[in-house]
N, C-alpha and C positions, 0 to 999 in steps of 0.2 A: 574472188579478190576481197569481197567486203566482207567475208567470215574471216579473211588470213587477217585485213584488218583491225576485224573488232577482235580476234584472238589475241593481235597483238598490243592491240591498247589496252586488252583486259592485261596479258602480260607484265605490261607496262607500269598501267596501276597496282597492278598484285607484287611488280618488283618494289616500286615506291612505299606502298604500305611494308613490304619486309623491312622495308630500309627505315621507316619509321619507327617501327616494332623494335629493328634492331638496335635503332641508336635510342631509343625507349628504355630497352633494355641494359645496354651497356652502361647509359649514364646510373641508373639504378643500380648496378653492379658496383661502383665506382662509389657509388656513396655508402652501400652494404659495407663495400671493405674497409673506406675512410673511418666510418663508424666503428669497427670491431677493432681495427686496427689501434686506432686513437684510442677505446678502450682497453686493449691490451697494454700500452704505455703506458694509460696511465696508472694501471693494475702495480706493472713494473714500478713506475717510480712509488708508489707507493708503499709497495714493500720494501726499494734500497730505503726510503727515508725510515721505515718504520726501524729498518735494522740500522741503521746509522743511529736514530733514537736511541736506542736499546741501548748500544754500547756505551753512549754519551752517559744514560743516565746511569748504566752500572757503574760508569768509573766516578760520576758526581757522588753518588749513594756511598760508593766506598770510600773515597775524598770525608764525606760528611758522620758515616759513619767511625771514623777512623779518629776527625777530631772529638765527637759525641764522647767515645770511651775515653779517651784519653783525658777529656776533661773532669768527667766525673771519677775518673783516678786520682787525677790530681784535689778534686773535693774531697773524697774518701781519705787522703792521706793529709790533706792540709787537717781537717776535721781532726786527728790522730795528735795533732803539735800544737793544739790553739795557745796553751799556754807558753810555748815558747815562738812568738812571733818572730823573734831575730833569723829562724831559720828557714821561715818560709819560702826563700830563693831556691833554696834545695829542688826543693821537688818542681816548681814553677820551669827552674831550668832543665835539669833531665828529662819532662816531658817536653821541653821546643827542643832538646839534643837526639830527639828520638823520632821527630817529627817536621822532617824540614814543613811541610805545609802553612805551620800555623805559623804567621808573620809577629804577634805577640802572645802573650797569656798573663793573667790577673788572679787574687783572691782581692774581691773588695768588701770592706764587714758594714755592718750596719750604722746607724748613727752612736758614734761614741763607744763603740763596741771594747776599746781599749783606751779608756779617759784619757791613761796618758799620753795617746797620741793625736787626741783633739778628735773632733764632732768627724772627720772622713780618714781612709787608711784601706790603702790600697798599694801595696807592692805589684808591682811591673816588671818584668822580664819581656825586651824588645830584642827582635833579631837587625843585627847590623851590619850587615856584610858576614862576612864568616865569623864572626863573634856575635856577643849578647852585649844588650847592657840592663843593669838593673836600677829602676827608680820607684820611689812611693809617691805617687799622686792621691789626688784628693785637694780641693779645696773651695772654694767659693767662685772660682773661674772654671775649674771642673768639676763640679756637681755630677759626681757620677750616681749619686741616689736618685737621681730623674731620668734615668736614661731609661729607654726600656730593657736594654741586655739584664738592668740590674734589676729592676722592680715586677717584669714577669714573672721568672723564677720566684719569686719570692711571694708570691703572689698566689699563684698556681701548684705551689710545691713540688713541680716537676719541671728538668729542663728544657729548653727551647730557644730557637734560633732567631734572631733580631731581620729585622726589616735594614738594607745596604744603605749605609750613612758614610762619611767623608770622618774620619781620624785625624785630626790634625794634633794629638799630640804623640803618639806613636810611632805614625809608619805613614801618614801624610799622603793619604791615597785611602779609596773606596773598602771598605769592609766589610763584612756578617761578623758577627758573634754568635757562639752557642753559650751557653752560661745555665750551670746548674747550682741549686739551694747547698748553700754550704752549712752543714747542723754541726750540733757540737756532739758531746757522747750522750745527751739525754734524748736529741731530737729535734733539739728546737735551732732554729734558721737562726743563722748568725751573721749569713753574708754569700755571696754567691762564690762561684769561682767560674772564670770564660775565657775564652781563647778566640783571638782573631784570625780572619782568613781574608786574602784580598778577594777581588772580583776578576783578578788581572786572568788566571788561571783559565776561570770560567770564559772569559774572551777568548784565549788561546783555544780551548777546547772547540767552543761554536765554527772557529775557524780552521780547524780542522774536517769540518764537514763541506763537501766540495763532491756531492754525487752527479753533477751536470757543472757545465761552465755557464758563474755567475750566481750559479746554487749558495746558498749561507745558512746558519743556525741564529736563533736564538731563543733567549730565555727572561719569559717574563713572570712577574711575581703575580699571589692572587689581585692585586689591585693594580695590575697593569701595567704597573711599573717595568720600562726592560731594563732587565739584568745584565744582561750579557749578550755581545754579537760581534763581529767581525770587526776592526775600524772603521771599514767605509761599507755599510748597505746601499746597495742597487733599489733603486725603486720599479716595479714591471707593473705594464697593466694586465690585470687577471693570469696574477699568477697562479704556480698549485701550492697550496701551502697544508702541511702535514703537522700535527700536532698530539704531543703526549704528555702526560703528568710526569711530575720526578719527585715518586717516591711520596712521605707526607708533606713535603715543605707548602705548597700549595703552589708551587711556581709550575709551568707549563713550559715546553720547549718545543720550537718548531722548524718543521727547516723550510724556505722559500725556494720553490724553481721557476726559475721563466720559463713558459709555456715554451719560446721559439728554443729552445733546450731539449726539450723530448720529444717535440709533434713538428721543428723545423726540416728534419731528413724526409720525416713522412709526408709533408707537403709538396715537397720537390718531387719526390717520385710517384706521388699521385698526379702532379700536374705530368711530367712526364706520360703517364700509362694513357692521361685520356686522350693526349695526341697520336698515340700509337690507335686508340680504338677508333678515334675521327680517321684516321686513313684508312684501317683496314674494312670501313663503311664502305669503299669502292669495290671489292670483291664480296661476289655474293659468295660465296663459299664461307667467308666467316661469316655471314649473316647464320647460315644454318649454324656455322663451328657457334657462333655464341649463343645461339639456340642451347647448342645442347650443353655449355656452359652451366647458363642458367638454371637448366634441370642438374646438373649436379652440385648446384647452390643450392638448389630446393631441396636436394634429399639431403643436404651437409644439414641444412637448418631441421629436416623435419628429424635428422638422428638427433642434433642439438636439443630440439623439444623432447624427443621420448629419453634422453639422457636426465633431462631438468626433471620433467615428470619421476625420472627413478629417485633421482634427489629429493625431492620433496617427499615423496613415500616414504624415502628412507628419513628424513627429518622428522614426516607423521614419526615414524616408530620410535624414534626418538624422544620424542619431547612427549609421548603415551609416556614412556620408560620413567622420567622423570617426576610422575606422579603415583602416588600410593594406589595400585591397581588391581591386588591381592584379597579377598575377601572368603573368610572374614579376615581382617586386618590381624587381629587379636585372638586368635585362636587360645590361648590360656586365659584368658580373662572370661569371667560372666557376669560382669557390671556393664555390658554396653555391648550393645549392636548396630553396626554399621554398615553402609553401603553408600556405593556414590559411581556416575559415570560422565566421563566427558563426550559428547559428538563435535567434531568443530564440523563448520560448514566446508574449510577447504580443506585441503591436505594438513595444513595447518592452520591452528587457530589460537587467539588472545583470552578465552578462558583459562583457570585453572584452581586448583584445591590442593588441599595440603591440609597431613595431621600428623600425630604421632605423642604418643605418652610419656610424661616425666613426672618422678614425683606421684603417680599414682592422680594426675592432672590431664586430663586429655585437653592441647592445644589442637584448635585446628583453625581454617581460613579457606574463603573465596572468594576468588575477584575476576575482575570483565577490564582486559584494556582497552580502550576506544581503538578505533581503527582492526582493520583485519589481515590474515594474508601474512607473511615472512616479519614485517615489521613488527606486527602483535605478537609476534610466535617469540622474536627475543627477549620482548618487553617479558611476555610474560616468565621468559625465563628465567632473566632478574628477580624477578618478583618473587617468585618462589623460590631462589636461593637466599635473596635476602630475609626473607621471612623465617626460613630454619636459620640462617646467621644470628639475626636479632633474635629473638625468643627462644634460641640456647640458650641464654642467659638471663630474660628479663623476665616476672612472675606476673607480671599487668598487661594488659590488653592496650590499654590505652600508651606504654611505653612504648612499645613493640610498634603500634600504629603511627606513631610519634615519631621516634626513630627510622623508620624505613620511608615517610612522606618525607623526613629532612635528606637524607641521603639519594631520594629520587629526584627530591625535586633539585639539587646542585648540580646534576649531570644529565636533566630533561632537556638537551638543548633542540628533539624536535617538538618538544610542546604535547608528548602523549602521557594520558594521564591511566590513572586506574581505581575503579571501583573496587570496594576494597571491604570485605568484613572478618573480623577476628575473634574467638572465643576462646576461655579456657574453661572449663567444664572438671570440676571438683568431683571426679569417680565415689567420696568415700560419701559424702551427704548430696551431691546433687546439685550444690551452687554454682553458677553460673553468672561470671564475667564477662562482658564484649567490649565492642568497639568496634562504630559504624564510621565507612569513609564513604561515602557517598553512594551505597551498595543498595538495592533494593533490598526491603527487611526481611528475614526469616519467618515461618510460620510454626505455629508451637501444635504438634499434634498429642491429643489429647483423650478426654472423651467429648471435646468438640474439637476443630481446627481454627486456631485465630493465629492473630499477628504479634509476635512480640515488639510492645513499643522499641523502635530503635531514634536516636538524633541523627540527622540524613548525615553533619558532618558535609566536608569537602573531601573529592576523592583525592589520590596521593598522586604525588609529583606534580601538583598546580601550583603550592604556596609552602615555600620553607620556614618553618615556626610555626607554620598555623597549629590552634589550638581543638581539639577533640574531644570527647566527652565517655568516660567508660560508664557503662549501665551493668544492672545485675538483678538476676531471675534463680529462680528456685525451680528444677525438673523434679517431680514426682517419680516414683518407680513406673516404667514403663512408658513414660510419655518421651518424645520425642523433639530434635528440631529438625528442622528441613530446609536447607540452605538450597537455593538458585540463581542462576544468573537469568537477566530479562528475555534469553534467545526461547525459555521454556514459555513464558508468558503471552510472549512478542512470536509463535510461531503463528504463520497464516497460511490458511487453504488457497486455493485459484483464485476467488471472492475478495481477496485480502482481509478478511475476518480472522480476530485474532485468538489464540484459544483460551490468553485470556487467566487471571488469580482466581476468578471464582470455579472453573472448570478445575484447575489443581485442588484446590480445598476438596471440591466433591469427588475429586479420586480417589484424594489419602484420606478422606473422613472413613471413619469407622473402622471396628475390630483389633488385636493388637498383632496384627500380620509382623511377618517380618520385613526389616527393612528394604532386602533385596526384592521381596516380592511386592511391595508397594510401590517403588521405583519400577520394577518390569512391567506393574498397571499402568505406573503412568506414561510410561517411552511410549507404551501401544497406546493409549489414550490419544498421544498427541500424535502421532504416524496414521490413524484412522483417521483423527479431523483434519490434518494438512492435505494428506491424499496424495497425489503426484505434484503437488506444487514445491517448487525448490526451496533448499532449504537456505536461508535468509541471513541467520547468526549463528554465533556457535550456543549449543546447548550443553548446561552442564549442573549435575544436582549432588547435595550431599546428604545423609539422610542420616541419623545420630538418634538411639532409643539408648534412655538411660536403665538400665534395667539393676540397680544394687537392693535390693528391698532392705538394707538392715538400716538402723537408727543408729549411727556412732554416735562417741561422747564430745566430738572434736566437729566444730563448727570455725568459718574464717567470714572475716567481715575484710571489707578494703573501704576508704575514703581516699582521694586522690584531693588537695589545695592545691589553686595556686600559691604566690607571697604577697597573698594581698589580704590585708587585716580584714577588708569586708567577709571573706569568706568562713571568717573565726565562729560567726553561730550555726555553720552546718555541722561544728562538731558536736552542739549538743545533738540534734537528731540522732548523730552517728552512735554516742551512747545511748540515748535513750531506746534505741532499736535492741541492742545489746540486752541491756538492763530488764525490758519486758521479754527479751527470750530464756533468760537466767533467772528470771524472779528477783531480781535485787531489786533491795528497798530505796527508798528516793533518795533517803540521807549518803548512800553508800553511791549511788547511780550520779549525786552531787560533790561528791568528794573525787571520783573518775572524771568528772566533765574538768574541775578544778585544776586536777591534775595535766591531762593531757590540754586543754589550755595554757599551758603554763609553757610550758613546752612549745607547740605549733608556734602558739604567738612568737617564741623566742626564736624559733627558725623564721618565721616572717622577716620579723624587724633585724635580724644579724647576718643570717647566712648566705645571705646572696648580695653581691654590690649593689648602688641605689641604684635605680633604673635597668634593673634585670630581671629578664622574666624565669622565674625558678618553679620546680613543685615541691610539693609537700605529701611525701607515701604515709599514710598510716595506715597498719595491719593489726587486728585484731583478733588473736586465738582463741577461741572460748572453747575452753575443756568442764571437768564435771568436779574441776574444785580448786580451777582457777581462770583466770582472763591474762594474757599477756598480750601486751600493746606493742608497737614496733612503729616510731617513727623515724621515716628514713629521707634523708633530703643528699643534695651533690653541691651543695655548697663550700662556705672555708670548713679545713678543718677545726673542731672544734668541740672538746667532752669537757661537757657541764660538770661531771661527775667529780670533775678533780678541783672544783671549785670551792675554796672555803667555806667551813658551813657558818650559818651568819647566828651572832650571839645575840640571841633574841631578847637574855635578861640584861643587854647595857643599855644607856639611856638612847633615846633614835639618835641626839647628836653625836653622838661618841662610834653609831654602827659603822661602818665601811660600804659605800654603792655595791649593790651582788651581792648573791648568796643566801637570799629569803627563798626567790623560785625554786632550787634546785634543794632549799629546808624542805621548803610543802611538796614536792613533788616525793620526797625520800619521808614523810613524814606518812603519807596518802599509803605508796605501794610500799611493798613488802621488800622488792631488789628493785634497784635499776642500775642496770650495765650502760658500755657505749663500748663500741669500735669504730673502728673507720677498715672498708675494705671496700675495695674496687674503687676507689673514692667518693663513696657515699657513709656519710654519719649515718651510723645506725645506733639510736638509744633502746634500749630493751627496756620493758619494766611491769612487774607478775604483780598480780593482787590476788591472793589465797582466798578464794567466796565458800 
């Protein structure tokens, strides 16, 4: 009797413990699915908002685009009649008869632009119910030369759309304007020409979004301002809120769900399921049935896991693909040898490189984004699309670095940044331009191994404008650089001993191996001192031998200003560098410094409005029986060349302000041109040595 009883109390407690185990279990089931469940919602509304987005913004984009042409139709053809004003109604009204959208449209000219119709002059075509009406505004209560629709344009020399202001002599209700420079036949800005839109539209629009009840749109400018939204917005607490750009205006659109929207059905039927499992705790038979439950939640998740794992393998091979992994890169070339490998530590990793030849120029880059794992892996995807984006088109280091820190750092909203180094490497003589973000420096292999001086710089996407510094090296035939990121450095053994710059130098020191086999020294280098300890960062090298042996006639210099007059006596150095590579004599080496001072200073003090921060490109061609200068700024437009030349033999009172700089500067060189393209002033100007 006392074994049946202690069999049965063991029973007993071995039923209690299942039961424990089991409601252990279930409650844990319960919250597995609340989790996935809830993440799949919210998957869902994510995507209806993203596609309700989309549509909203193609029909805004078209909306915008639609008045964009149609205005600068109307410029192009007002431009066509300027001498006969009286008909400017013409065309003003056929594009609002063509275009219910636009609520009015304008050509307004400059001050005085037609004396005799006084200092403002501005025809107006207003929609009025199913007709127009037409009137000339302008005067001293409507100052439309201060508005910005008008003074942008004109300004920037390209159209653009106004920040939403209140019309009270029009159409007495909220607007935009888009307004483009209105020229005459020679070019020059006479008066804008713009077309209103209300805001009313854009309301009706957001309100048409209604993916959940209670759900809304809206649309806020870059400065926060909102645009447009429903009439009455619901306020929720912790709601989901989804967000996209529209297009370039800089305005954002988002749409708001209440939570009890998406995740209010799945609450109720989770409370639901757990009172179903509280009862069915009283038969043991579900104790085992959620046993074996749970083992087929185990294998759902552990397929889940070897699913993810295929994914990511499949992302490794992806994001290898996206890097230059071909060697030699250049099989027709024999001015350079190269070689380079990435290891990331996971499947995926935040290192990456990038090169490729223009110009007979070999551009290339690497960089390290903080953080590791899926999030590095897109940074650095970015990163290296942007970098062939930008430096398709820019010839500086320091541009390119420039441009891709502002564009990161506008859309860094988790605060990840990137080290970052860039070079362009001149195939025909061996010159070498960079620009350091905050990257560990390069090593110059040689016939010793040193450091090329780099400026540490900040890395990109921390600070929008920050300013950078371009440096510049001369490669000999056969020497090399050697780009890495700190994971080669920074590898450690079991000991956490690290292996360390000076162990790299004594790998690649000596003989002039090839690239590839200097790299495969060092991979084993570092795989013998770490040993079986795990690998920590990602590692990744680029390896660059200049090999052209010939001497061309064709040398480049680069100086980079800001617009700051202090920086006016680095152009003597910048000649004087010149002048002793050419043998020019002092008096000639001073009449070039004259000159291109003349000039710089002149983009300083005019080209950029006061309190902007601008640069100042100067390039310098040195050939074998000439020098040609190239300064190039993105300022107003503006060619000195067409300026009067100043009559030097009338008395000073008699001269006219202007037109001595651009005597002496055509007096100096031989030619000096000017364009404008891509909207950079470019002045050329040759001096025959």
């Amino acid at each position: 009797m006392k074994q049946v009883n202690k069999y049965l109390r063991k029973s007993v407690w071995t039923g209690l413990l299942l039961v424990v185990i089991a409601a252990a279990t279930l409650e844990a089931t319960g919250l597995i699915q609340y989790y996935f469940s809830r993440k799949m919602l919210t998957e869902e509304a994510r995507q209806r908002a993203e596609s309700e987005m989309a549509l909203a913004r193609q029909k805004i984009e078209s909306v915008m685009t639609t008045v964009e042409t149609a205005t600068e139709n109307l410029s192009w053809t007002a431009g066509l009649i300027l001498e006969s004003p009286e008909y400017f109604f013409i065309p003003i009204r056929r594009m609002m008869e063509t275009n219910d959208i636009i609520m009015d449209a304008a050509l307004a000219f400059t001050d005085g632009f037609y004396p005799e119709r006084g200092k403002w002059f501005e025809p107006l075509v207003a929609r009025r119910g199913d007709g127009f009406e037409e009137m000339v505004l302008g005067s001293e209560s409507h100052d439309y030369m201060t508005a910005e629709w008008f003074t942008k344009p004109i300004l920037t020399g390209k159209g653009s759309w106004s920040e939403p202001y209140f019309d009270d002599i029009a159409g007495m209700t909220t607007v935009i304007t888009y307004s483009v420079p209105l020229k005459d036949t020679t070019g020059a800005i006479v008066g804008v020409a713009a077309a209103d839109i209300t805001m009313e539209w854009l309301n009706a629009l957001m309100g048409q979004i209604q993916l959940y009840p209670d759900s809304y749109g809206t649309i806020v400018n870059g400065n926060g301002t909102l645009l447009a939204s429903p009439p009455e917005t619901l306020k929720f607490a912790n709601p989901l809120r989804y967000t996209s750009s529209v297009g370039d205006t800089g305005w954002s659109m988002s749409v708001v769900i209440p939570e009890e929207s998406v995740f209010g059905g799945m609450k109720h039927i989770n409370t639901l399921v757990l009172l179903l499992q509280l009862l069915g705790l009283a038969m043991i038979f579900l104790i085992l049935r959620s046993a074996a439950k749970s083992q087929i939640r185990y294998q759902e998740l552990n397929e889940k896991k070897q699913v993810m794992e295929s994914e990511l393998h499949i992302a490794h091979g992806i994001q290898m693909a996206m890097l230059p992994n071909i060697f030699p890169p250049f099989p027709e070339r024999n001015d350079i040898d190269m070689f380079a490998f990435l290891d990331p530590a996971k499947e995926v990793g935040g290192d990456l490189y990038d090169f490729f030849i223009r110009n007979d120029k070999l551009y290339f880059c690497i960089g390290d984004v903080s953080g590791k794992g899926v999030p590095a892996s897109l940074v650095m995807a970015v990163t290296r699309s942007l970098f062939r984006t930008v430096s398709a088109h820019e010839r500086s280091p320091l541009h390119i670095v420039t441009n891709m820190n502002d564009s990161m750092s506008d859309t860094n909203e988790d605060t990840m940044f990137v080290t970052f180094f860039c070079g362009i490497l001149d195939l025909l003589n061996g010159h070498l331009r960079y620009c350091n973000a905050g990257h560990n420096g390069p090593l110059l292999l040689g016939d010793t191994v040193r450091n090329l001086p780099v400026e540490p710089n900040i890395p990109l996407g921390i600070v929008s404008g920050a300013a950078f510094k371009e440096q510049e090296a001369d490669l000999a035939y056969g020497e090399g650089i050697f780009l890495y990121t700190d994971g080669i450095t920074e590898a450690e053994d079991k000991n956490h001993n690290m292996f360390g710059e000076e162990r790299v130098k004594s790998v690649l020191a000596g003989g002039n191996g090839m690239a590839k086999d200097k790299l495969a020294k060092l991979k084993k280098a570092i795989s013998d001192f770490v040993g079986g300890a795990v690998q920590s960062d990602d590692m990744t090298t680029v390896l660059i031998r200049y090999m052209n042996d010939r001497n061309p006639d064709t040398m480049e210099r680069h100086l980079i200003l800001h617009n700051d007059i202090q920086q006016i006596p680095q152009l003597a150095g910048f000649v004087e560098a010149i002048a002793q590579e050419k043998h020019l004599d002092q008096s000639l080496a001073m009449s070039l410094n004259l000159a291109l001072e003349e000039v710089v200073t002149n983009v300083i003090m005019y080209a950029y409005p006061e309190g902007a921060d601008g640069l100042v490109d100067i390039e310098a061609i040195i050939r074998k029986e000439s020098i040609d200068f190239l300064v190039i700024d993105s300022g107003t437009p503006f060619d000195p060349t067409t300026v009067p030349a100043a009559n030097i033999d009338a008395p000073a009172e008699d001269r006219p302000i202007g037109g001595l700089g651009i005597y002496l500067v055509k007096s100096i060189m031989d030619t000096v041109e000017y364009k404008r393209y891509e909207g950079k002033n470019i002045l050329s100007m040759t001096k025959k040595i």
